[in-house]
C-alpha positions as CSV (number, residue, x, y, z in Angstrom):
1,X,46.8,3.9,50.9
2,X,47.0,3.8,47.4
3,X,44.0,3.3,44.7
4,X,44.5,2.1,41.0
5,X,42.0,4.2,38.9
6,X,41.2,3.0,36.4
7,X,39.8,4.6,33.1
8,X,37.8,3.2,30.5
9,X,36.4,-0.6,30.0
10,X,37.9,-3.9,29.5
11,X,37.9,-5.9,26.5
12,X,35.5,-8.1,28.0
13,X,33.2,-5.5,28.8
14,X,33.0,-4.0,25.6
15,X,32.3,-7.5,24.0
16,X,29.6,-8.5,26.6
17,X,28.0,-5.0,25.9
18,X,28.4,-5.5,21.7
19,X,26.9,-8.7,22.3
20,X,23.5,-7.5,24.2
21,X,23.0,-4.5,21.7
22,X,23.7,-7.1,18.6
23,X,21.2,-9.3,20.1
24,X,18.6,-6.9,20.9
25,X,18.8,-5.4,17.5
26,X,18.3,-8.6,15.8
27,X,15.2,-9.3,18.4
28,X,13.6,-5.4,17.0
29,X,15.0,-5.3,13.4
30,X,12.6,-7.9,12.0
31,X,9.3,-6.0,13.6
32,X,10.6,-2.8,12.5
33,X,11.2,-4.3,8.7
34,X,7.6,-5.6,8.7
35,X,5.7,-2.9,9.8
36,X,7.4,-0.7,7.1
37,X,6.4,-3.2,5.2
38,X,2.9,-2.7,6.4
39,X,2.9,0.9,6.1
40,X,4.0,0.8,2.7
41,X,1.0,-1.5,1.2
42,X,-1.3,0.8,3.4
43,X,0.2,3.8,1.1
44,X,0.0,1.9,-2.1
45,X,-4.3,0.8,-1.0
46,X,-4.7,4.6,-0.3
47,X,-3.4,5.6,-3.3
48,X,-5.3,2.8,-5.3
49,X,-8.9,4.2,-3.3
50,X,-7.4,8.2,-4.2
51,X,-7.3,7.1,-8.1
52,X,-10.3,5.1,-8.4
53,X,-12.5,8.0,-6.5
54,X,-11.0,10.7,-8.3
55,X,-11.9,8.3,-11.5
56,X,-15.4,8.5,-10.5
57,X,-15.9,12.0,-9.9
58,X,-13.9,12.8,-12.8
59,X,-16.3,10.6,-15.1
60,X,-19.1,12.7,-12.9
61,X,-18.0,16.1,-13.3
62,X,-16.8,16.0,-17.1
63,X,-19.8,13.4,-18.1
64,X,-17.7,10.9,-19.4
65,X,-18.0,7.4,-19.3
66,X,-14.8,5.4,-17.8
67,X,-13.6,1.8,-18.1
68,X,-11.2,0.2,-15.4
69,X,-9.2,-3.0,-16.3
70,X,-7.6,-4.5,-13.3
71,X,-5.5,-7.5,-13.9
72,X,-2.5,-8.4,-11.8
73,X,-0.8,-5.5,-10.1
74,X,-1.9,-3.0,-13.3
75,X,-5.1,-1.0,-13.2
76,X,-5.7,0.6,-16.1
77,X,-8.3,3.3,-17.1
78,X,-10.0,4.5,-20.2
79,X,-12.1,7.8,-20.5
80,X,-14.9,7.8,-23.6
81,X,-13.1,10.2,-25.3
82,X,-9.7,7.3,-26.0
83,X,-7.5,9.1,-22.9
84,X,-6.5,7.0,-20.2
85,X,-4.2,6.1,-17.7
86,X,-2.3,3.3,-15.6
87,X,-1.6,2.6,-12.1
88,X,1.1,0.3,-11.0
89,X,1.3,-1.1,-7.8
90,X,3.8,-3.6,-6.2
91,X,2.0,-4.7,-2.8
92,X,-1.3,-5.1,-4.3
93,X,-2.4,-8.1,-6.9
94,X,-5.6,-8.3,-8.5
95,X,-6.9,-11.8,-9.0
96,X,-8.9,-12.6,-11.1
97,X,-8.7,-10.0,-13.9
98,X,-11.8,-7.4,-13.5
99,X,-13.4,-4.9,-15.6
100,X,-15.9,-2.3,-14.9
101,X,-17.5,0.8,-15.9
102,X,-18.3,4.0,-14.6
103,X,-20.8,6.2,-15.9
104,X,-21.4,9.1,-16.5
105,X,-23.1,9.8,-12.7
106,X,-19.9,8.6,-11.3
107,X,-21.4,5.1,-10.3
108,X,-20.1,2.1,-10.8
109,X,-21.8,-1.3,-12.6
110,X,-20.0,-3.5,-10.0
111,X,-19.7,-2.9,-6.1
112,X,-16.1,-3.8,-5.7
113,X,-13.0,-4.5,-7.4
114,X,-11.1,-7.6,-5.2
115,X,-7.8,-7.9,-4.9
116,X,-4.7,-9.5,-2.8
117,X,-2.6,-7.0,0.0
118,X,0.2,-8.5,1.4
119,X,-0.8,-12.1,1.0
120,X,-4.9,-11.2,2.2
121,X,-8.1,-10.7,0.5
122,X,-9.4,-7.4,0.5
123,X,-12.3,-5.4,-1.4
124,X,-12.5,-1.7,-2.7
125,X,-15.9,-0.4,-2.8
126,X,-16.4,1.2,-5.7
127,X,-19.2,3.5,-5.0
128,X,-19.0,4.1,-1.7
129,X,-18.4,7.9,-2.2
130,X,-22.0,8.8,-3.5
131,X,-22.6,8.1,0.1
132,X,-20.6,10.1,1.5
């Protein structure tokens, strides 16, 4: 009795297993592309609340008054003294232009700054970190 052995695959095996991995990576490579898309505007928000507390306690601990301008995807700040600084951002919009002050207690005159995150409305509480 005599056996062929074969070794390896067939053509047509190789193409129905290209197909199935083709097909199941266009099936995952959209969800994968979004929620980096996701994770990448919840980077840019937590930088955005980093800057803006930091801004307070700054204008808390040095006694200085502070001015935010937000308008589009710029914030910009403005310490009494004629320093400042700018934040760009590319996930987050602001709309409509907003301008507050902090003063020299680190509190706010507004509550929130509102903006647009992917698409969504969302809010940053301005002085939420007196609270804390």
């Amino acid at each position: 009795m005599r056996r062929d052995h074969r070794l390896g695959f067939t053509l047509v095996e190789l193409l129905i297993v290209l197909t199935i991995v083709g097909l199941t990576a266009s099936l995952v490579a959209p969800l994968g592309a979004k929620q980096f898309e996701k994770a990448r505007a919840q980077e840019e928000w937590l930088t955005l609340r980093r800057t803006v507390d930091g801004l307070a306690f700054r204008a808390f601990a040095l006694g200085r008054e502070t001015e935010l301008h937000a308008k589009g995807s710029l914030l910009e700040w403005r310490f009494a003294d004629g320093q400042g600084g700018k934040l760009e951002l590319s996930r987050i919009f602001f709309d409509p232009e907003q301008t507050t002050f902090i003063d020299r207690n680190g509190y706010a005159d507004r509550d929130h700054l509102q903006m647009r995150m992917a698409g969504a409305p969302r809010e940053l509480s301005l002085n939420h970190w007196l609270q804390q």
